[in-house]
C-alpha positions, -999 to +999 in steps of 0.1 A: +000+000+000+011+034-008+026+056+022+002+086+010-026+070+018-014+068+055-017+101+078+014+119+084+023+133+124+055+135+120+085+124+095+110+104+105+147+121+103+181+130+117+178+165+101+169+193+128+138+203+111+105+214+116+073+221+098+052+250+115+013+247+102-016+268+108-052+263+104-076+290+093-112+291+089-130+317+099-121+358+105-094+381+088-078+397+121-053+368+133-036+363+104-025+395+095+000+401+128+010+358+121+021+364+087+040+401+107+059+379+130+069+351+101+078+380+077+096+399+110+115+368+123+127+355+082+105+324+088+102+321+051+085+282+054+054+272+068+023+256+061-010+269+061-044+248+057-070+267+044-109+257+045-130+271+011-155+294+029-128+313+040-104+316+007-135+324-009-146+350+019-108+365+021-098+360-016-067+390-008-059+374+023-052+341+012-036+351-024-011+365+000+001+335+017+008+323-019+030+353-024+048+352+006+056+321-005+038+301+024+029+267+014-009+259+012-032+230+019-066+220+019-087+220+054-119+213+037-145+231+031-174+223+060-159+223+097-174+183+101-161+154+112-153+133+083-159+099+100-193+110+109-201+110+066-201+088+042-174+087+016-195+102-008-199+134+011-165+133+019-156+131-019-176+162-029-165+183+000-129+178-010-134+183-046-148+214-040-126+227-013-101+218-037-117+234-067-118+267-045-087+269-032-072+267-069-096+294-085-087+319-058-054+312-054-041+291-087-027+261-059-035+224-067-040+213-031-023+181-025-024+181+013-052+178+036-057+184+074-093+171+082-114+194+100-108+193+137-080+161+125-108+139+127-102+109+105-101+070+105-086+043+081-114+047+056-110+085+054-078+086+049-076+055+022-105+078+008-089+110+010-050+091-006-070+076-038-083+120-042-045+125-043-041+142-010-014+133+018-031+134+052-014+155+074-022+152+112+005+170+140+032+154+166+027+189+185+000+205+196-001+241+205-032+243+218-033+276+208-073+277+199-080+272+240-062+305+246-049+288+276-024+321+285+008+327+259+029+311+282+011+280+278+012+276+243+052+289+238+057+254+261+032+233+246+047+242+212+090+241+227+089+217+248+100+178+234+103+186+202+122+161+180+133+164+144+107+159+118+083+173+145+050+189+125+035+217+146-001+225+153-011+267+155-041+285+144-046+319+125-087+321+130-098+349+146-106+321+179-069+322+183-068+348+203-030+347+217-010+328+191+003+362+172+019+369+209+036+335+215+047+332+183+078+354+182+090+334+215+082+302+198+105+308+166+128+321+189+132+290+211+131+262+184+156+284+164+181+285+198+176+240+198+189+242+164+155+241+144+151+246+107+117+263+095+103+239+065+070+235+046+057+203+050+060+189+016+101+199+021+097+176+053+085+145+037+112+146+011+137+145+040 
């Protein structure tokens, strides 16, 4: 069986690298200081998922991940749990999400973070024979509980290995990521880390 049609949470490697990935769906505001602090800090890699509504809601907004040269992915198009449908659904809300994403933004999508990372063996077999890698996380900020910035700089610094892929968000529910970022980059960058999108990662 081919490895794309397994989920990817991390990538196994001696290299010190890192993928940083964010989630948006919803709200303009968060982003906008995220993509400050990557431009600020030279992070020049990371990957952003992007659910439809929103690319078609924030056409200017996601256009410009593309040209800051910010790799992008599909995060569907409805916020539901994919093993609560039946692959049919499932089929037609990635085709569209996909079909979105590529007007808007001219990107052929072949990654995919499942809304909320819900997904079993017969979504992901489902979403591999659509052509998408499944990407899942090894870290998990848990940025979108706005549990204090201290709290998420930890959650994302702490036991972080090589080949580690790393979970923030940039919708507007995220309401302290833009803060703990800086402090993030900062840290991983001090244990040696390498920014990378998370295609680069898999070809490590």
């Amino acid at each position: 069986m081919s490895s794309k049609f397994e989920p990817v949470y991390r990538v196994d490697t001696k290299k010190k690298r890192i993928a940083l990935t964010f989630d948006i769906g919803w709200g303009g505001n968060v982003l906008k200081p995220v993509l400050q602090v990557l431009s600020a800090n030279k992070v020049k890699k990371a990957t952003f998922f992007l659910s439809s509504p929103w690319v078609v809601k924030r056409p200017d907004l996601a256009r410009k991940i593309k040209t800051m040269g910010y790799e992008i992915g599909s995060h569907g198009q409805l916020h539901e749990n994919y093993t609560e449908h039946s692959s049919k659904w499932i089929s037609s809300e990635v085709i569209l999400a996909g079909a979105a994403i590529r007007r808007v933004t001219g990107v052929q999508c072949r990654l995919i973070r499942t809304p909320n990372g819900d997904m079993n063996h017969r979504v992901t077999q489902l979403l591999g024979a659509l052509g998408y890698r499944t990407i899942h996380w090894s870290v998990d900020s848990m940025d979108w509980m706005n549990p204090g910035v201290r709290s998420i700089i930890r959650n994302s610094t702490r036991k972080v290995k090589a080949g580690d892929i790393l979970l923030l968000h940039a919708s507007d529910s995220a309401l302290q990521t833009a803060r703990a970022l800086p402090f993030i980059i900062r840290k991983l960058r001090m244990q040696g880390f390498e920014f990378v999108t998370v295609s680069e990662l898999l070809r490590s």
